[in-house]
C-alpha positions, 0 to 999 in steps of 0.5 A, spaced: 500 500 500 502 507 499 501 513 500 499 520 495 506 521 496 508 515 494 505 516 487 507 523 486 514 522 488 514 515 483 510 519 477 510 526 478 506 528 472 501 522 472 499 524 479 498 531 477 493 529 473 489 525 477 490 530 482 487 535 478 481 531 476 479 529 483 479 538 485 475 538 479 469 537 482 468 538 489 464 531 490 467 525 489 464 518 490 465 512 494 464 504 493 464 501 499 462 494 502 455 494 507 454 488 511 452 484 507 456 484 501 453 489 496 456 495 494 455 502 496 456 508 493 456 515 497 458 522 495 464 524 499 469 530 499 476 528 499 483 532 499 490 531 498 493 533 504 501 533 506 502 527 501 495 523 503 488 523 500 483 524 506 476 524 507 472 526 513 465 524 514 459 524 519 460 520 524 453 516 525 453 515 516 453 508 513 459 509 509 463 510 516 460 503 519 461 500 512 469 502 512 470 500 520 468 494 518 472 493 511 476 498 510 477 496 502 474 502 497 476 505 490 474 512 491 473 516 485 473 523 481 467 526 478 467 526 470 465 531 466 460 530 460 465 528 454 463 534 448 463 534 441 470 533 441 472 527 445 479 528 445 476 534 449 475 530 455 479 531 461 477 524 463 476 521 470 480 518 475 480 512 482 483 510 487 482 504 490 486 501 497 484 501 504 481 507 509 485 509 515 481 512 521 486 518 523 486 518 530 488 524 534 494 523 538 491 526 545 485 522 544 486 515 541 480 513 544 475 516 540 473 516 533 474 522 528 471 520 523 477 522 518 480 517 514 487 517 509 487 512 503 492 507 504 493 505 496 493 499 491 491 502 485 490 509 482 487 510 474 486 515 470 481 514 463 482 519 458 481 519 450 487 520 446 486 523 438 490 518 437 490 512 441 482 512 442 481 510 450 487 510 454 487 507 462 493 509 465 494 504 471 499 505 477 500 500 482 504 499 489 511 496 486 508 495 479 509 503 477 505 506 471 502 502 465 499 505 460 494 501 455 490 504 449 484 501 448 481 505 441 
């Protein structure tokens, strides 16, 4: 698993694109697992703060019993509507990975509601004039792979 910095650091221009994508919009959507199995989707925020991707919630929310009890999600950037030209697009984004509760040092005890996105997987879609459907795809000690798919 890795931190943002982690893919900041291994593929600065990759990570600046997605990162872009993610502030684009201030809403974001989550998949989550409930207790039985079936998957969730909640519009969450979340930012990029000193080299992790953090997002608070309510504490009573269904989407925090959902990550207390399987922390696995894939978190992902909203997407504009592809134009006329859909080379245009700017394309969408995801991470996938774990949630983290970050707990207050002074007050271990109690919950924040706040988790960090410890990463497997982050991947960018976007349309190339050339190429089609491209899917760049990074994975903790895998790095970058790029795959036209038009």
């Amino acid at each position: 698993m890795s931190r943002w910095a982690d893919i900041e650091n291994d593929e600065p221009e990759f990570a600046a694109r997605v990162r872009g994508l993610f502030e684009s919009h201030d809403h974001k959507f989550m998949a989550t697992l409930r207790k039985d199995g079936a998957p969730r989707i909640s519009v969450v925020e979340a930012r990029f703060t000193d080299g992790d991707v953090v997002m608070g919630m309510m504490g009573r929310s269904l989407k925090v019993a959902d990550l207390r009890r399987d922390p696995r999600l894939v978190l992902s950037s909203a997407s504009d509507d592809v134009s006329a030209d859909p080379a245009d697009w700017p394309g969408d984004a995801r991470v996938s990975g774990r949630a983290i509760e970050v707990l207050d040092p002074a007050r271990p005890q109690v919950p924040s509601n706040v988790f960090r996105i410890d990463m497997s997987e982050v991947v960018l879609n976007y349309i190339s004039r050339s190429e089609g459907l491209v899917v760049e795809t990074w994975r903790t000690g895998k790095g970058l792979e790029r795959r036209p798919l038009g």
